[in-house]
VOGU-3710 file (C-alpha; in Angstrom, 3 decimals, decimal comma):
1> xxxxxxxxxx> -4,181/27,940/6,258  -7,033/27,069/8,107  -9,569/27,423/4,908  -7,143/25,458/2,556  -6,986/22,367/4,631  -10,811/22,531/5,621  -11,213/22,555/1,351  -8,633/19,530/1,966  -10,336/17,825/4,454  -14,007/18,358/3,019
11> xxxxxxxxxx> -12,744/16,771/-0,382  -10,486/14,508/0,954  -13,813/12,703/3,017  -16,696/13,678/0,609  -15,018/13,187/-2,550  -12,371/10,439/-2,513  -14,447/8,402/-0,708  -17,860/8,868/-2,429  -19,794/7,136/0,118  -23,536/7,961/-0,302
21> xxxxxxxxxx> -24,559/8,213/3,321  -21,524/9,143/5,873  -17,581/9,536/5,586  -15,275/6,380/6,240  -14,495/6,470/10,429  -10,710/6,476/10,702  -8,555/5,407/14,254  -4,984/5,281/14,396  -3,410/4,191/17,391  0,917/4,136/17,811
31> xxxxxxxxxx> 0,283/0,716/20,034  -2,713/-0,986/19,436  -6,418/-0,809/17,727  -8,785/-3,675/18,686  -12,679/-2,954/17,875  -14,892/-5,470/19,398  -18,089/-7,467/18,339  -20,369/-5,050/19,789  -19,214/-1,986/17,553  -21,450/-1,867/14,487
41> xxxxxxxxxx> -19,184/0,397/12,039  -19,367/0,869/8,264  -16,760/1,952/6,331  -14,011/1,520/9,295  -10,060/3,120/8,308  -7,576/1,988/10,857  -3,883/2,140/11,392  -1,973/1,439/14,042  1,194/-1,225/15,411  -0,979/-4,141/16,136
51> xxxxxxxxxx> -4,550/-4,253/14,852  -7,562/-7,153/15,830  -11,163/-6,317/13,784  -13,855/-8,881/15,857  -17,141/-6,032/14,398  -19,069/-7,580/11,402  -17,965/-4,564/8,800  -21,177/-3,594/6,566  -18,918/-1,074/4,422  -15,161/-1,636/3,507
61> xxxxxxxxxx> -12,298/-2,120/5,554  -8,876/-0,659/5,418  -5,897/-1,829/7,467  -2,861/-0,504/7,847  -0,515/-1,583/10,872  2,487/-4,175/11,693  0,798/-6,989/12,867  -3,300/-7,698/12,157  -5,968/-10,076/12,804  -9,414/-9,437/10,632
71> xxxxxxxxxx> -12,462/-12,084/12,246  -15,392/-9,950/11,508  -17,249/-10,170/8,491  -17,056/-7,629/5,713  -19,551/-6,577/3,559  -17,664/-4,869/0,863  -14,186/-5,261/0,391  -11,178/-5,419/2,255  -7,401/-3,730/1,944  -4,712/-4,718/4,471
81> xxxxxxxxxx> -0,785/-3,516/4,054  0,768/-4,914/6,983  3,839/-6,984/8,431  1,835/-9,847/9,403  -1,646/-10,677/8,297  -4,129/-13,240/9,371  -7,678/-12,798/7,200  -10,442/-15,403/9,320  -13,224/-13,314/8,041  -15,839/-13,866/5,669
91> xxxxxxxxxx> -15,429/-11,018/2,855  -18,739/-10,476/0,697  -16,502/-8,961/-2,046  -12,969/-8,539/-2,636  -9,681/-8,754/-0,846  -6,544/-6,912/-1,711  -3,146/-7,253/0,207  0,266/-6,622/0,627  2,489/-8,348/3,532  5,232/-10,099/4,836
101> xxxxxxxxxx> 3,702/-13,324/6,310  -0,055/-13,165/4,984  -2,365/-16,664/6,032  -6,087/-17,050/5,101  -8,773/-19,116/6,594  -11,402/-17,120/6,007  -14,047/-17,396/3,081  -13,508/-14,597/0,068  -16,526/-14,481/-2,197  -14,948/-12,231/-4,852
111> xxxxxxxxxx> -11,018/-12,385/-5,882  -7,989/-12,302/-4,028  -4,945/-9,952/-4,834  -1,825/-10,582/-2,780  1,244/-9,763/-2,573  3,725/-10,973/0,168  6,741/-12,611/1,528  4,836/-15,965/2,756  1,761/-16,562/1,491  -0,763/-19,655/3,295
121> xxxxxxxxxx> -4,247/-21,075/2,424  -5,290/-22,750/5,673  -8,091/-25,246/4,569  -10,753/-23,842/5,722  -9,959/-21,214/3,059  -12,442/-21,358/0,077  -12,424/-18,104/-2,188  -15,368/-17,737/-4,630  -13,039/-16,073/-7,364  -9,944/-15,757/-8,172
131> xxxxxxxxxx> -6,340/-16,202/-6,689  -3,426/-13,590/-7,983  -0,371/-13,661/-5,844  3,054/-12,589/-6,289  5,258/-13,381/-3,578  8,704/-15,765/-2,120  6,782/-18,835/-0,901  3,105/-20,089/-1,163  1,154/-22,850/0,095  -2,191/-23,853/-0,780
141> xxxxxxxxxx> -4,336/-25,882/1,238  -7,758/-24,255/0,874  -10,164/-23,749/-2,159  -10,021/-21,856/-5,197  -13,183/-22,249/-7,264  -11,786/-19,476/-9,603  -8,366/-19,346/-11,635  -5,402/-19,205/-10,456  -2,449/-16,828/-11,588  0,943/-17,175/-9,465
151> xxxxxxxxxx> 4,740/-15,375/-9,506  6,912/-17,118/-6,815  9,575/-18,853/-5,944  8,481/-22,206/-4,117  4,709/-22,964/-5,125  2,725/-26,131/-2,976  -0,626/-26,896/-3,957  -2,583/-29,061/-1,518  -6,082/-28,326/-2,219  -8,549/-27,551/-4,837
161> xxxxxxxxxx> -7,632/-24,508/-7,404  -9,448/-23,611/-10,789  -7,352/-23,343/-14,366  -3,781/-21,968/-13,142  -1,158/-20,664/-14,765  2,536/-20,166/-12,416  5,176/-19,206/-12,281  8,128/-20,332/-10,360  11,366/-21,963/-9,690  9,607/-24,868/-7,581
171> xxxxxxxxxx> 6,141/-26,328/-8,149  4,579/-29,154/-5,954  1,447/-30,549/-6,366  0,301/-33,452/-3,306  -1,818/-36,286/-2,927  -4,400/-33,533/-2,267  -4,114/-31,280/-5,078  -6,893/-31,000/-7,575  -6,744/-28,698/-10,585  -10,248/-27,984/-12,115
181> xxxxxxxxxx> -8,964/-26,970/-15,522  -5,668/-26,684/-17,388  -2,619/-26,600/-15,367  -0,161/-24,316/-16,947  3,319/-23,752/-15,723  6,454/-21,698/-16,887  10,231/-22,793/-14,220  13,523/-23,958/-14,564  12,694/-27,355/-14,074  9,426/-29,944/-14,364
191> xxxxxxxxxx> 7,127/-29,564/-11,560  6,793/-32,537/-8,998  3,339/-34,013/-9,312  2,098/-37,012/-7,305  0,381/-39,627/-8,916  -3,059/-38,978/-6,773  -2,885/-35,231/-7,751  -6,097/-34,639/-10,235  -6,025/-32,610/-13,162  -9,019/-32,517/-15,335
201> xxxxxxxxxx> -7,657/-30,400/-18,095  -4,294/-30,538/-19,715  -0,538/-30,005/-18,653  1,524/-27,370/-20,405  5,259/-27,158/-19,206  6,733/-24,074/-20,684  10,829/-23,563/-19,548  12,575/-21,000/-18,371  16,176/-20,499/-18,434  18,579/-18,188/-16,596
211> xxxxxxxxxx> 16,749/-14,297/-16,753  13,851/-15,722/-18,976  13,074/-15,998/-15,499  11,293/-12,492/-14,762  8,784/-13,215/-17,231  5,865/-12,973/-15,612  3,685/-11,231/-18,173  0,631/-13,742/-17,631  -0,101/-12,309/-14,581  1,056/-8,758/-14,008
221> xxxxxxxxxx> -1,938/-7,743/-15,429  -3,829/-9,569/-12,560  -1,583/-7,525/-9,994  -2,150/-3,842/-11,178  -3,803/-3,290/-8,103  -1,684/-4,808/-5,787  0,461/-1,896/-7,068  -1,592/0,405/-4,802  -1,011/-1,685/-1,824  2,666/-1,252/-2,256
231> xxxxxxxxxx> 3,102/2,355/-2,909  0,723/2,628/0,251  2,819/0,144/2,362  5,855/1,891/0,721  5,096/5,431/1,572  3,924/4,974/5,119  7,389/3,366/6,391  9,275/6,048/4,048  6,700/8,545/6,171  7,826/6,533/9,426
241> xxxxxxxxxx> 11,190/6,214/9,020  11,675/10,133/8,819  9,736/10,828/11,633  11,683/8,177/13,628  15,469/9,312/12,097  14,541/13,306/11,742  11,647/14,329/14,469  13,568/17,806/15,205  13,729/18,565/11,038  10,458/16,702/10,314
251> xxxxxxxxxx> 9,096/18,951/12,918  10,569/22,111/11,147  9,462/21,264/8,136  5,801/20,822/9,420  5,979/24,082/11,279  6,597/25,819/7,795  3,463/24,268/5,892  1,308/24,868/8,657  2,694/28,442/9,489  3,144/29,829/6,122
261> xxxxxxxxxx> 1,215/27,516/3,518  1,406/30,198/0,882  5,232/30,544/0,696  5,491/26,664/0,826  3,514/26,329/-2,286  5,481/29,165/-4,015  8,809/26,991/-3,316  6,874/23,889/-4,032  6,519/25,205/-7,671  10,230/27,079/-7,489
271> xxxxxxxxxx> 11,562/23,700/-6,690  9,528/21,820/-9,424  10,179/24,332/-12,604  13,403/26,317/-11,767  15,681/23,902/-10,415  14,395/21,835/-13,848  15,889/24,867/-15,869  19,109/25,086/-14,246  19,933/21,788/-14,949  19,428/22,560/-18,349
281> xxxxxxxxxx> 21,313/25,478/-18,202  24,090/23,381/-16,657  23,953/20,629/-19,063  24,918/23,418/-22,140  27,712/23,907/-20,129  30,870/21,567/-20,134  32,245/22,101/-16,441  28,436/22,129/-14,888  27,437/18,347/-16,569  28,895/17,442/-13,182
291> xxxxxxxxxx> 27,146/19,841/-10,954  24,004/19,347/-13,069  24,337/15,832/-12,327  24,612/15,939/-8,663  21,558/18,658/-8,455  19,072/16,852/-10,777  19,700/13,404/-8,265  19,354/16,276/-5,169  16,314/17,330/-6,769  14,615/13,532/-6,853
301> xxxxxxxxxx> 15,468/12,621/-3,846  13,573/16,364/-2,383  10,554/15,533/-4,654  10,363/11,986/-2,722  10,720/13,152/0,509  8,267/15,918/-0,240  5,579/13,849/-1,484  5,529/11,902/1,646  5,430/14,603/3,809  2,511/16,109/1,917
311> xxxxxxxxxx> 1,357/13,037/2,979  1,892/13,473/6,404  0,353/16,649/6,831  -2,416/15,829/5,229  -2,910/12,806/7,844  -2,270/15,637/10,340  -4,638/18,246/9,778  -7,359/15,453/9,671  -6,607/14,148/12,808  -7,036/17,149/14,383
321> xxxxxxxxxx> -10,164/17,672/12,846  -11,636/14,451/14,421  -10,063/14,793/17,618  -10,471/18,383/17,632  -7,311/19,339/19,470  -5,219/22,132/19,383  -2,050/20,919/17,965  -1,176/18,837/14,643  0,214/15,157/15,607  3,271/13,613/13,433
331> xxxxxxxxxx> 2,938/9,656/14,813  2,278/6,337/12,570  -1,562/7,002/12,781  -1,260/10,419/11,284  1,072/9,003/8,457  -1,205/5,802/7,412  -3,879/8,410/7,353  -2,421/10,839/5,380  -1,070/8,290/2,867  -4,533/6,671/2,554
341> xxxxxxxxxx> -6,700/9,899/1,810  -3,913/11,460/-0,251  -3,917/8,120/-2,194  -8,186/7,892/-3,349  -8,163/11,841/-3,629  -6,508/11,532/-6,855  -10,026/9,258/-8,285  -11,825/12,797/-6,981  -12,956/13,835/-11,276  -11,115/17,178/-11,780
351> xxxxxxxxxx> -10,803/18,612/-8,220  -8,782/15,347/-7,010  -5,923/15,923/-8,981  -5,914/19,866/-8,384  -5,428/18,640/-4,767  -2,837/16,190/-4,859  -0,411/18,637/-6,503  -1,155/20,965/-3,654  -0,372/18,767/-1,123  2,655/17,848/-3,410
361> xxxxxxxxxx> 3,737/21,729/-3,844  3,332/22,159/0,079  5,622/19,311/1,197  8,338/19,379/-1,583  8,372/23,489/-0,794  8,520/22,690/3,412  11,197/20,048/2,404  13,269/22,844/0,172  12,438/25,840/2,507  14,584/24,251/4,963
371> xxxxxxxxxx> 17,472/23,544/2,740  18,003/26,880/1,785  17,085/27,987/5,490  18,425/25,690/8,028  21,797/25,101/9,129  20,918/21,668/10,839  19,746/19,323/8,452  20,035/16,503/10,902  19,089/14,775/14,348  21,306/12,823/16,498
381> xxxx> 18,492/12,125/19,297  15,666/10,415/17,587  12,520/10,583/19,558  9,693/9,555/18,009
//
């Protein structure tokens, strides 16, 4: 075991990372992660419950955590997936995130990807490119110079955006709005524009009615990426909310991969080709449709749960390489870890995908080693 996930561990820092002079530094806290001014990090990884960044970043900075504050300034680019997110900091490049409330005030010299629940340009906000945002409500207060591409429901512009095309069910622009370019717009109704607004190009009202609605092909284009940040933000509370539910089994199912890694894979691919063929099977028979039914939706749901905890041990073994203790940790730090690495191993050319199906094989075989095993397949005194 202990040569596999050092192979893991080199590739997972060397390789998915690619950076040309030291591995990303990674800190996970369960409470919370605050690096000061005088810390002079590069590529900085953190994850924890509440997270404040005051270091100028000269690398990239990743942020994973429920509530977090970034002031410093960042050199490269910068990923958040949190609950909520305040950005002051001046970002040299671009800024990707994923959130519930999410406010800017920062300067962005590149383009901004969000997605979120409530979205706010304070105006000291300028961004140097563009402005892609999917999310419920969004107010804009700052400056754009580059385009704009929206999906919401409520939309307020009150300060200076490039050419934008939006969507939504309610579009406001004030006094203070100023559109540098064509002002394109696709809702139920016309949007409500006040006679000071400025719009230099045209005004194209396109209508929507009933599920025309969900069309928002102009744009998903623009928010490929943000699909990272939500698988991330996705898998870490899937990755929390077992651990916090199922300690006892999530610790039993750890204690397999890290005992007997071997036999894990074996039931990893046992689970992924066999139970495949017995559904077939089934299928060719009348009275097993049923049963085939009910195992093929078993067998999703243990390929989900898997994954993540694939995941998880990967975050585990790596924090015990830093830390260099004795024993494997299964906490929020470990899980935003694993979910990270496990996430940019994939880019790794050949070997990256080689090891992702490992780590997928090792969970999803844990996960169906202790179907087959365990009489208790659930905890009643949750403890982490």
């Amino acid at each position: 075991m202990k040569t596999v996930l050092r192979m893991l561990a080199i590739v997972s820092l060397v390789g998915a990372f690619i950076l040309p002079a030291q591995a990303a530094e990674f800190r996970s806290s369960e409470q919370s992660v605050s690096i000061g001014q005088n810390e002079k990090p590069r590529d900085l990884h953190l994850a924890g419950r509440n997270i404040i960044v005051d270091a100028a970043i000269s690398g990239d900075l990743v942020l994973a955590g429920e509530t977090i504050l970034s002031n410093g300034e960042v050199e490269n680019s910068l990923f958040i997936a949190g609950g909520t997110v305040t950005v002051r900091s001046h970002v040299l490049r671009h800024v990707r995130i994923a959130g519930g409330t999410v406010t800017l005030s920062g300067k962005i010299d590149g383009d901004v990807y969000v997605a979120g629940g409530d979205v706010t340009l304070a105006d000291t906000s300028e961004i140097g490119g563009g402005l892609y945002i999917a999310s419920g409500t969004i107010t804009l207060n700052g400056k754009v110079n580059g385009e704009l591409r929206v999906g919401s429901g409520t939309v307020v512009v009150n300060g200076i955006v490039g050419p934008s095309s939006i969507y939504a069910e309610e579009i406001s622009l004030t006094s203070k709005a100023r559109v540098n370019g064509n002002f394109n717009y696709h809702s139920s109704k016309t949007a409500t524009i006040d006679p000071a607004a400025v719009i230099t190009g045209q005004t194209n009202y396109t209508k929507y009615q009933g599920s025309q609605f969900d069309k928002y092909g102009i744009f998903f284009g623009s928010f490929l990426t943000l699909g990272y940040l939500l698988r991330l933000l996705g898998a870490i509370l899937l990755g929390w909310l077992l651990l916090r539910f199922w300690p006892r089994t999530s610790r039993k199912i750890a204690d397999f991969s890290f005992g007997s890694p071997l036999p894990a894979i074996g039931y990893g691919l046992l689970t992924l080709i066999g139970v495949i063929v017995a559904v077939i099977v089934l299928f060719f028979i009348i009275v097993g449709t049923g049963i085939a039914s009910m195992v093929f939706a078993l067998w999703l749901i243990t390929l989900m749960i898997g994954s993540i905890f694939g995941k998880i041990l990967l975050g585990s073994w790596l924090y015990r390489l830093f830390k260099k203790d004795a024993g494997y940790q299964l906490t929020i730090g470990t899980i935003a870890l694993g979910v990270i690495v496990s996430s940019l191993v994939i880019f790794v050319p050949i070997i990256g995908p080689f090891i992702a199906f490992i780590l997928f094989l090792l969970g999803v075989g844990s996960v169906f080693n202790l179907i087959i095993h365990s009489r208790e397949t659930t905890d009643t005194n949750p403890t982490v």
